[in-house]
Each structure stands twice: as structure tokens, then as C-alpha cells.
N, C-alpha and C positions, 0 to 999 in steps of 0.2 A: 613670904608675901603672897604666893600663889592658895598655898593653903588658908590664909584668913581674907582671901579674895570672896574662895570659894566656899567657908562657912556662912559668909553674910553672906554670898549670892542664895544659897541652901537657905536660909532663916526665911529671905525676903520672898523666896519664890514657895514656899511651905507656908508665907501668909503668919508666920510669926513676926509680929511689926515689931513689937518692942526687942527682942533678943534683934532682929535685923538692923533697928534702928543703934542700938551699943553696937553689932560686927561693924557697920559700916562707919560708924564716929572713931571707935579703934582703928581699922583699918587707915582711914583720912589724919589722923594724929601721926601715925605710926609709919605713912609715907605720902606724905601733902606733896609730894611731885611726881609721883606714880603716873600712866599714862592714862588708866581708866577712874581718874580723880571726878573729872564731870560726869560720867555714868554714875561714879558712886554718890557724890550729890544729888544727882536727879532719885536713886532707888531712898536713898535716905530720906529725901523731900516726900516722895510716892509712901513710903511705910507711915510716916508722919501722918501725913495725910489720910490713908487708907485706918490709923489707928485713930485719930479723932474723928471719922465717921463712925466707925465702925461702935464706938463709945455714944457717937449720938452726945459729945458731950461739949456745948458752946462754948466752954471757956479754950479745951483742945482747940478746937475750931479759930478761934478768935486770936490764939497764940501761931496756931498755920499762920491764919494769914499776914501777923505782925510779923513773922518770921521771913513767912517765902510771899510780899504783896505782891511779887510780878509772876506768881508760877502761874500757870493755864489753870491750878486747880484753888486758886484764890477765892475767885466768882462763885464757884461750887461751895466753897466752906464757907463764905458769907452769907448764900442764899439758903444753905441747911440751919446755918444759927436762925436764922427769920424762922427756917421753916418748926424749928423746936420751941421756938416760943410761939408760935402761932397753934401750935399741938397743944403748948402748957396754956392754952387761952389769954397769953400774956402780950395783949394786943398792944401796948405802950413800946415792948421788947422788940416785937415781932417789925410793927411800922420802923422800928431804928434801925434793926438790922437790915431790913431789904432798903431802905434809903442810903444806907451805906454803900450795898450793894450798886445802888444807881448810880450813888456818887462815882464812886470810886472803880468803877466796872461798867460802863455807860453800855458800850456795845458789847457786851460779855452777854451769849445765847441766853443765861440765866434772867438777864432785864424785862423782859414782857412780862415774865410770871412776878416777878419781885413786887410790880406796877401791879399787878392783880391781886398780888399779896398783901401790899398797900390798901389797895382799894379794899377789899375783904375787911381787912384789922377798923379802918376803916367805920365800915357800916358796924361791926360787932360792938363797935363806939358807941354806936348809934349819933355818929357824925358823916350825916347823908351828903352833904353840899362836899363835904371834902371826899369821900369815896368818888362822888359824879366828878370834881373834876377829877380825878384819881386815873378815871374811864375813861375822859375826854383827853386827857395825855396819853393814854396807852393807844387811842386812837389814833391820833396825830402822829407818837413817836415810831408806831409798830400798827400800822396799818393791816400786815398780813394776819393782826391778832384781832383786828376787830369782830 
């Protein structure tokens, strides 16, 4: 047990996600009432995480956050999906993702940008009325961003 603790811990902290992500899904099959079951969740949720960033790749992204909606790093993987289609100029893509992100993440630090994000994809429309009010709730909801 201590030895394939200590493999995954090695994988995760060497930044090898996907070999960390199998040590630690082994490990959690292998003794689902182990003491350090929640640490190994959380580093498996973090590798998850860390590997669909790290891929840049929305659909990873989009599966975090079906998977883990209540981690802290949810917000984060919903506002990167806006942010890669907002890069692919896929401003139809971009506006869903970051209203997702509002919905679903209202006061998650990520929201004032999401709102900006919005507003941005937005004007690239060349749908001014809906950017301006876009601006005028980012005003209202996040004053310190006006």
C-alpha cells in the first residue's frame, strides 16, 4: 500500500498527470478505505485538471468540470473553454462558454472577465447593443471592474 501511495505521489508531484492520474485510480480501487482516500481524490482531481489545461483541450476541460462541478478548479476550466474559443475566433463558442461560467459560477473570481469575454465575442459579432449592455452588467454586477 505504502509503495503504490508513494508511486502516485512521485507521478503527481514529477507533473506526470496521466501515469499519476492511473497510480492514484489504482491505488483508490485497490484500498477505497485507506486513510489518505480524500488527499488521493483531491491529487487525482488536481492531475485531471492540471492535464486538461495543460492540453488546452475544451472537451478535457468540459469533462473536469462534468466530473468535479463543485471543485474550486471548475470556474478555472469553464472560463479556459471561453478562453480557447475566444483564441479560435469562435465567438458563438466563446459567448456559451463564459455564460456558463456565470451561470453556473456566479461569484467564482473568474466572473468579471467571463462578463468581458462576453462583451468582447460580443462586439466581434458586431452585436454592439448586446456588448453595451454586456458592459453595463459588468458595471453594476463588479463595480471594482468598471
Amino acid at each position: 500500500m505504502e509503495a503504490q501511495w508513494l508511486l502516485a505521489q512521485s507521478r503527481y508531484n514529477a507533473g506526470h498527470d496521466a501515469q499519476a492520474i492511473q497510480a492514484f485510480a489504482d491505488f483508490l480501487a485497490r484500498f477505497p478505505r485507506e486513510s489518505r482516500r480524500d488527499n488521493a481524490v483531491q491529487q487525482l482531481m488536481q492531475a485531471r485538471y492540471r492535464q486538461a489545461a495543460h492540453a488546452q483541450d475544451p472537451r478535457l476541460l468540459a469533462e473536469f468540470v462534468k466530473v468535479y462541478p463543485k471543485s474550486p478548479l471548475a470556474s478555472e476550466a469553464q472560463y479556459q473553454i471561453g478562453q480557447i474559443a475566444f483564441k479560435g475566433q469562435d465567438w458563438v463558442s466563446a459567448i456559451a462558454a463564459l455564460r456558463k461560467l456565470l451561470l453556473d459560477y456566479p461569484g467564482s473570481s473568474q466572473a468579471p472577465m467571463a462578463l468581458i469575454g462576453v462583451a468582447h465575442a460580443q462586439e466581434r459579432l458586431r452585436k454592439f447593443d448586446a456588448a453595451i449592455a454586456e458592459y453595463r452588467s459588468l458595471m453594476e454586477l463588479f463595480p471594482e471592474h468598471a
